[in-house]
C-alpha positions in Angstrom: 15.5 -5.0 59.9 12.3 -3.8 61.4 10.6 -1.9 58.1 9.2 2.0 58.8 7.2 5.2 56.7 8.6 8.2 56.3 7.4 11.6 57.0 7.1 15.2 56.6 7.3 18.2 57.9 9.0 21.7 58.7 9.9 25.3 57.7 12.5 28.8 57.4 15.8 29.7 59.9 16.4 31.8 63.0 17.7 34.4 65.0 21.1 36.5 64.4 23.2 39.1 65.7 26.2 41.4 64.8 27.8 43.8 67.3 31.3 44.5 68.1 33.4 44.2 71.3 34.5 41.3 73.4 31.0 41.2 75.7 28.8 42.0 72.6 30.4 39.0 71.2 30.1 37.2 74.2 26.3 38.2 74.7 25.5 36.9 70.9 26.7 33.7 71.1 24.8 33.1 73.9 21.7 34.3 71.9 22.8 31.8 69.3 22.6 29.1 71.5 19.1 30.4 73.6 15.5 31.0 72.4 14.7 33.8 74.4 11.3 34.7 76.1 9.9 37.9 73.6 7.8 38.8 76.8 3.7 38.3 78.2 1.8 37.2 75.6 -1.9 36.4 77.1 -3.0 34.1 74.8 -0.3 31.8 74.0 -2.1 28.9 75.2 -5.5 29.8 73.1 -3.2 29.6 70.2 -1.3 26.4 71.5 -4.7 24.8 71.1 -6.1 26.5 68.2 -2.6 25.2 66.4 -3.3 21.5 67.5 -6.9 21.0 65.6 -5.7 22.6 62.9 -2.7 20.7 62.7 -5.3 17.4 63.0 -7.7 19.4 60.1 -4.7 20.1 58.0 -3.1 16.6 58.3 -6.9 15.0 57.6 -6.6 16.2 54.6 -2.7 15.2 53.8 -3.0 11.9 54.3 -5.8 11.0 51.7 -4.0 13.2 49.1 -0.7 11.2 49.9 -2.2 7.5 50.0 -2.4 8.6 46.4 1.1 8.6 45.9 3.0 6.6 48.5 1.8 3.0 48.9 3.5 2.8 52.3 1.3 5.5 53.1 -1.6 3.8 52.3 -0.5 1.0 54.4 0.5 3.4 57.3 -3.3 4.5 57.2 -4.5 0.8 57.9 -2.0 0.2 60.6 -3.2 3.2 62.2 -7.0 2.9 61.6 -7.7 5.0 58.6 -6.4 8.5 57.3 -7.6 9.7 60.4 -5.4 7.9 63.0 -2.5 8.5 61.1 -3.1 12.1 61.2 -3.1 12.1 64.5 0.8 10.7 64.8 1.7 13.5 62.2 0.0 15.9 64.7 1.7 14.2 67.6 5.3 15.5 66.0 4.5 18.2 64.9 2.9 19.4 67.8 5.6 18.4 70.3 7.4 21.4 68.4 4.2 23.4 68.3 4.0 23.2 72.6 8.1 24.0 73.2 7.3 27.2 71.2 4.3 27.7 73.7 6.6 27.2 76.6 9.4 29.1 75.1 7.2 32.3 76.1 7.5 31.2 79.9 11.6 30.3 80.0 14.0 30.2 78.1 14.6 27.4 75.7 18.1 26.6 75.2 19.1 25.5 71.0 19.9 21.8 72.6 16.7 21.2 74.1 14.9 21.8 70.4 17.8 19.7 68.9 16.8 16.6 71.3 13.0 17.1 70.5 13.9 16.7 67.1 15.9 13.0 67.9 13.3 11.9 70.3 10.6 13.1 67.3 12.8 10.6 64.7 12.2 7.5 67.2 8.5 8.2 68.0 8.1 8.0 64.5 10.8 4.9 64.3 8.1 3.0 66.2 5.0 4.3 64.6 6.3 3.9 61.1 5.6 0.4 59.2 5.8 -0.6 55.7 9.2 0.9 54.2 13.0 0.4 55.1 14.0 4.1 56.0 15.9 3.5 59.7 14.9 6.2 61.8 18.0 5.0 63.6 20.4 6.6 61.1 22.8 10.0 61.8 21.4 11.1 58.6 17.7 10.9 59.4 18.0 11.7 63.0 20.0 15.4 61.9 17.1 16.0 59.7 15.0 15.4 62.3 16.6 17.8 64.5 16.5 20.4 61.7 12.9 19.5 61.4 12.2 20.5 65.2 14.2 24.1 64.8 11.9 24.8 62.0 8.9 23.7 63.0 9.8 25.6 66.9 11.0 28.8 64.9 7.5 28.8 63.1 5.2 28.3 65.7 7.2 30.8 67.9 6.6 33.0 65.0 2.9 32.6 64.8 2.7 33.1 68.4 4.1 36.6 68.3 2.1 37.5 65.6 -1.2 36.3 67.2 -0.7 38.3 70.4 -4.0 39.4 70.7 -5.6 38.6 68.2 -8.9 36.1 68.8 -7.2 32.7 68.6 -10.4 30.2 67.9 -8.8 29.7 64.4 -5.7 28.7 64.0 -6.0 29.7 59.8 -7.6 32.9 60.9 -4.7 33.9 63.1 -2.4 32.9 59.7 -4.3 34.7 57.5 -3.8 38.1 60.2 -0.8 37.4 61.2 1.0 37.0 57.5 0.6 38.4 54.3 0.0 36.1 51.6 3.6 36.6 50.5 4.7 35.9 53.3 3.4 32.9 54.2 4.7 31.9 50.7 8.3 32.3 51.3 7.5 30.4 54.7 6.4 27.6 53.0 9.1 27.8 49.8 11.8 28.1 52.8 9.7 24.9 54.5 10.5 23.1 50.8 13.8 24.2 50.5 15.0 23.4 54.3 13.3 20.3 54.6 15.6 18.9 51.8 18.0 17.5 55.1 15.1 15.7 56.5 15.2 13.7 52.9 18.4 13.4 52.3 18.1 11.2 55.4 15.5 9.3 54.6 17.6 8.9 51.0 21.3 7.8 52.5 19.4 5.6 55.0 18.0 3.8 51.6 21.1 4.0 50.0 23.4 2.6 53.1 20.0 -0.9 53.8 22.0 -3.9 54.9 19.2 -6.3 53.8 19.5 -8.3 50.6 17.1 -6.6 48.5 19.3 -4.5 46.3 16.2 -2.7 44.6 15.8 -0.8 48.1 19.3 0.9 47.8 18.3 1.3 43.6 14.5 2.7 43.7 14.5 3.5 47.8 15.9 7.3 47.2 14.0 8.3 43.9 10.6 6.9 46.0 11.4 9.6 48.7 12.4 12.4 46.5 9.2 11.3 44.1 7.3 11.7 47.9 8.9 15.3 48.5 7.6 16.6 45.4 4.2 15.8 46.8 4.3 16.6 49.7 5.7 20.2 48.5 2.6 20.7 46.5 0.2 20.1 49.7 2.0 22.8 51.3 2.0 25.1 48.8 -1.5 24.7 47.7 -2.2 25.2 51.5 -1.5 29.3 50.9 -4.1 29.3 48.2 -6.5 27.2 50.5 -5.7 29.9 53.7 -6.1 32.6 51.0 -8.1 31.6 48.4 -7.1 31.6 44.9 
């Protein structure tokens, strides 16, 4: 079995609706399974592009604090030449998310067309991935992956709105505006909670490894929730690094 890295992402739910009659009914499931255009915003692509260097700044600075903790990590880094080229495949899927929310504002996005981002997201990083023995192959990692991408969409969208005309240079400007400092909080406690299906994954994909080593199906899960619990505290230190302490 080829071995691959596992990684991170993601945050908070969507939509919701409750009216009575047969054609209110009617009209909310189809909102259920839709992500409606909110209307013009001028400067979604300002913000499109703001979000992708900060998505390279922020992820910069993940992977050095990672390699601390996650040899596979660490090895991921010299596959891709340094911290830095990893970054850039982090940024690469969480991006892809990032620019269906920009186009959401232009047509409608339908809940499908996030949910097959989110498996072609789980084989991008299937063949970037080295160094571990998580399948990206697997119905449980390829559901969190799909989660991942409804998260990730439902933020951006989010931000979007909320940086309708506002100056979009900075991408951690427009978050600072855009949210209160509680708020972005429980963004990023739902992003910890939520992205417990993305590991869960990663753990029954260890758990169910065909190879011989038993170790794998032993240590393989407790190594991924061990990663979670770091990768948790980048994210929430993030808020204080937005906000200040």
């Amino acid at each position: 079995m080829r071995r691959r890295d596992f990684l991170v992402g993601g945050l908070a739910a969507i939509l919701g609706a409750g009216v009575v009659g047969c054609n209110a009914r009617s009209r909310e499931v189809q909102r259920s399974l839709e992500w409606e255009d909110t209307g013009k915003l001028h400067n979604v692509e300002s913000i499109r592009k703001a979000g992708r260097e900060y998505l390279y700044d922020f992820f910069k600075r993940y992977v050095p604090f990672m390699e601390v903790h996650s040899k596979e990590i660490r090895e991921n880094a010299v596959t891709h030449g340094g911290a830095e080229g990893l970054a850039k495949v982090y940024v690469e899927i969480h991006g892809r998310c990032l620019d269906l929310a920009a186009e959401s504002f232009t047509r409608t996005v339908k809940d499908e067309e996030v949910r097959k981002l989110g498996r072609e997201l789980a084989r991008f990083q299937g063949r970037e991935a080295v160094r571990t023995y998580i399948d990206y192959s697997h119905h449980a990692v390829v559901k969190g992956y799909e989660e991942f991408a409804k998260e990730r969409f439902r933020f951006f969208r989010e931000v979007i709105k909320r940086g309708n005309g506002k100056r979009a240079e900075n991408f951690r400007d427009l978050l600072r505006r855009g949210f209160s400092r509680e708020e972005l909080k429980s963004e990023v406690e739902s992003y910890v909670e939520k992205s417990d299906e993305l590991y869960k994954g990663f753990a029954q994909s260890l758990k169910d490894y065909k190879g011989h080593d038993e170790s794998v199906k032993v240590f393989g899960p407790l190594v991924v929730w061990s990663t979670k619990e770091r990768n948790d505290d980048f994210y929430r230190d993030e808020v204080k690094r937005i906000y200040g302490r």
